[in-house]
C-alpha positions in Angstrom: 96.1 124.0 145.8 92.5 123.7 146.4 90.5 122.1 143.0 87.6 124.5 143.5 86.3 127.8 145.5 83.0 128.6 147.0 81.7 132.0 146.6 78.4 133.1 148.8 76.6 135.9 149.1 74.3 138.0 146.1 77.0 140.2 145.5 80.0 138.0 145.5 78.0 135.2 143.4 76.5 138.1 140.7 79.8 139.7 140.1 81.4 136.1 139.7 79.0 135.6 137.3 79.0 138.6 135.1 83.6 138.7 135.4 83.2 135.4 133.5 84.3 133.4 135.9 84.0 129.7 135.1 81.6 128.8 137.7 80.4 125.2 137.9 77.1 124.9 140.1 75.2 127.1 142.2 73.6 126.0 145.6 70.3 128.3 146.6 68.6 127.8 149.5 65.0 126.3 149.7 63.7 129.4 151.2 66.2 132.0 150.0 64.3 135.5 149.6 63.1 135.8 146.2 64.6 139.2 145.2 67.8 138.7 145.9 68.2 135.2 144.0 66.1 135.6 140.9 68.3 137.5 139.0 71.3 135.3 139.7 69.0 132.1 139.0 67.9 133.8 135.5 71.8 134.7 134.8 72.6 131.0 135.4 70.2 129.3 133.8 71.3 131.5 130.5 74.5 130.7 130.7 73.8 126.7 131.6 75.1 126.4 135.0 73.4 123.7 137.3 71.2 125.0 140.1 70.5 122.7 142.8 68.2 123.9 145.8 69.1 122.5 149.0 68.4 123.1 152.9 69.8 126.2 154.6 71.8 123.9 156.5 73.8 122.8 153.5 75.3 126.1 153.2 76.0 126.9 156.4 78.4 123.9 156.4 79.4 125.1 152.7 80.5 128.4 154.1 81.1 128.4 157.9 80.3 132.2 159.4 79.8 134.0 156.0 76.5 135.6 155.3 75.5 133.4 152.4 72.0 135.5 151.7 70.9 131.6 150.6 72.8 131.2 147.4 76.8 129.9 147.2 78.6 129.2 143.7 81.6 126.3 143.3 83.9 128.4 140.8 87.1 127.7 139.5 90.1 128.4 142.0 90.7 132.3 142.2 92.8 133.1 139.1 96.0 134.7 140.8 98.0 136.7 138.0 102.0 137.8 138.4 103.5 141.1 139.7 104.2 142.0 135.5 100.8 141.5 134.5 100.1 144.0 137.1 102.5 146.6 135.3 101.2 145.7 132.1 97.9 147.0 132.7 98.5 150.2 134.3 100.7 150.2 131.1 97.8 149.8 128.9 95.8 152.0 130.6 98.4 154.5 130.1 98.8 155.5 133.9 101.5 155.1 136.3 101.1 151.8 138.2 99.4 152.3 141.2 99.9 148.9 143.3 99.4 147.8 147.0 101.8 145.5 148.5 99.7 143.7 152.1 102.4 142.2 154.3 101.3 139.6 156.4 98.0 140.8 156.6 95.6 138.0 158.5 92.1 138.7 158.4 90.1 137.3 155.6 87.7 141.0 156.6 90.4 143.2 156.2 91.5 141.7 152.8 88.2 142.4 151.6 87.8 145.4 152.2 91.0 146.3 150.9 90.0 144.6 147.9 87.1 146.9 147.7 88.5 149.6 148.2 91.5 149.1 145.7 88.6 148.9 143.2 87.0 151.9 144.2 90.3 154.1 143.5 91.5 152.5 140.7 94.5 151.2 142.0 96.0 148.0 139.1 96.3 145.1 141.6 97.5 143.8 145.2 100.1 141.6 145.7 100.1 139.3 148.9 102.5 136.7 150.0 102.2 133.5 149.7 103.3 132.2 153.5 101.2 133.9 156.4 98.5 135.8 153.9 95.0 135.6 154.1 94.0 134.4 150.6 91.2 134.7 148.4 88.7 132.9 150.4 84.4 133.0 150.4 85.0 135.4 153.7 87.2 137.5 151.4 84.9 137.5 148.3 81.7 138.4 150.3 83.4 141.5 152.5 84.8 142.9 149.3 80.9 142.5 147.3 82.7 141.4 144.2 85.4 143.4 144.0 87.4 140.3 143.9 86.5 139.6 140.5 88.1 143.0 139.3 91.3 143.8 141.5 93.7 141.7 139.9 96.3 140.0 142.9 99.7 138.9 142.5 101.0 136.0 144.7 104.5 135.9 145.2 107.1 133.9 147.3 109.4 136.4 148.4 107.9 140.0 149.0 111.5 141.2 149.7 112.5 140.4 146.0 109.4 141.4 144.8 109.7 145.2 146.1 113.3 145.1 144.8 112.8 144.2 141.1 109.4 147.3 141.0 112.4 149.6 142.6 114.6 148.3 139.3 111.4 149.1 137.3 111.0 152.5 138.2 108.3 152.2 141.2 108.1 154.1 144.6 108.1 151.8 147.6 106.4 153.5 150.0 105.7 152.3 153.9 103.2 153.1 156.2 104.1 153.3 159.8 103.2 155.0 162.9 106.4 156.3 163.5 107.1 157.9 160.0 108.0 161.7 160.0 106.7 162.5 157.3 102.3 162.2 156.8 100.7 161.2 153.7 99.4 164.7 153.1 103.3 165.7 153.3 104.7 163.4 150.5 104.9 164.1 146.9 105.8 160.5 146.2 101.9 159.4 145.0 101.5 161.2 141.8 104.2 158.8 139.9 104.7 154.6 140.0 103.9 153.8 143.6 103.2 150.8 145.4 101.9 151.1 148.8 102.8 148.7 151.4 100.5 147.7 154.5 101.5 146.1 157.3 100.4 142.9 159.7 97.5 144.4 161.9 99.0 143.7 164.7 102.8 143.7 164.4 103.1 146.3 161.3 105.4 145.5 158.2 108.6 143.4 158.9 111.6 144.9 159.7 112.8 143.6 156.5 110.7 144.8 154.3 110.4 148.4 156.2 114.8 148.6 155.1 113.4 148.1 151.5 110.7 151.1 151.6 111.9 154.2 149.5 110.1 156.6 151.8 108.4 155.9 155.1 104.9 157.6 155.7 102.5 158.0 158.3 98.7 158.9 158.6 98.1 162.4 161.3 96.8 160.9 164.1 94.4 163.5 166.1 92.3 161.2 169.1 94.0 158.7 172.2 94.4 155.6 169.7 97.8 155.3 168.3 96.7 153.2 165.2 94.0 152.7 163.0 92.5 149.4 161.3 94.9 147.9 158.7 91.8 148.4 155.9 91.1 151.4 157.3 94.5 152.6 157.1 94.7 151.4 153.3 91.4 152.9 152.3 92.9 156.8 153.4 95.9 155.9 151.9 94.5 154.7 148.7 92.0 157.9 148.3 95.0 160.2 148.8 96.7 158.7 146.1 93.6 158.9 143.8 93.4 162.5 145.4 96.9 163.7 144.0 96.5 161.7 140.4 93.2 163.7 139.9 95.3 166.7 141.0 97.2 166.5 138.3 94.7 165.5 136.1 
């Protein structure tokens, strides 16, 4: 397990900083824009973090191929929580767990995103393998602008065993595939406990974990292109679950 993680970008590094995260140093860049720094600068310096200004260059090599905006925080490693905790606040909240369940997906972009958008519609957490996952990563932070810091995620070992005990706890497993019958808009599965599962981009959900899925679903596909992008996918799903629970109010 990495001792430390490096969050880049204004967003990433502002909502870092306001979660509470434990952050340890932030690195700005000697000729960072003004705007977008100075109210991160100001936040640190209340709360006592070092600032060290470097060269541009520095990181670059921090954070390979993100778009750092000239300012990258060292923070404690991500704070994964477990699949209960993720009941346990939909409990508190007093709603029916709303959970996302990313098999195998790859790109550090798409993870993001889904990230983001999970925050967006109010869903309680994501749980991701541990084997073959992206991970919370810089890339991850900055394409999801900070949602990371809000959408609890669940790590687990064995997503098999993890869909079986939320059946044994009352949740709906439900797939998304292409060759579903039934569409999302056809299901009356998202107004109670669901967890939605999203599969590899490029090879879908394991034939495994498909056998465990209570209902299969797929999104109406209208143009030439059998399939759309796995965030993308999510994002429609997600909104059509916020959709129904708003339905019933």
């Amino acid at each position: 397990m990495q001792e430390e993680e490096v969050i880049a970008g204004k967003h990433s590094v502002t909502e870092a900083l306001r979660s509470g995260r434990t952050i340890n140093k932030i690195w700005v860049a000697e000729n960072a824009q003004k705007h977008l720094i100075t109210p991160i600068i100001a936040e640190a310096r209340k709360l006592g973090i070092v600032i060290q200004n470097v060269d541009k260059r520095k990181l670059d090599q921090l954070v390979p191929g993100v778009q750092h905006q000239g300012v990258v925080a060292q923070a404690a490693p991500h704070a994964y929580v477990e699949v209960d905790d993720l009941l346990k606040i939909a409990e508190d909240k007093g709603e029916s767990p709303f959970l996302l369940i990313l098999d195998e997906i790859e790109d550090p972009h798409n993870l993001g995103s889904i990230l983001r958008t999970a925050d967006c519609t109010g869903a309680h957490g994501v749980i991701l393998p541990k084997r073959r996952s992206a991970q919370i990563t810089a890339t991850v932070s900055k394409t999801s602008a900070g949602a990371v810091e809000y959408v609890p995620v669940a790590r687990v070992t064995n997503l098999a065993q993890t869909i079986e005990q939320l059946k044994e706890k009352g949740v709906w497993v439900v797939g998304t595939v292409v060759d579903a019958v039934e569409e999302i808009y056809d299901t009356n599965v998202f107004n109670g406990p669901v967890a939605i599962v999203i599969g590899n981009e490029s090879k879908g959900m394991g034939r495994l974990i498909r056998e465990k899925c209570d209902v299969l679903v797929k999104l109406p596909m209208a143009g030439q292109i059998n399939s759309l992008n796995a965030s993308v996918a999510a994002g429609v799903v997600m909104y059509e679950v916020l959709r129904r629970r708003r339905l019933q109010g």
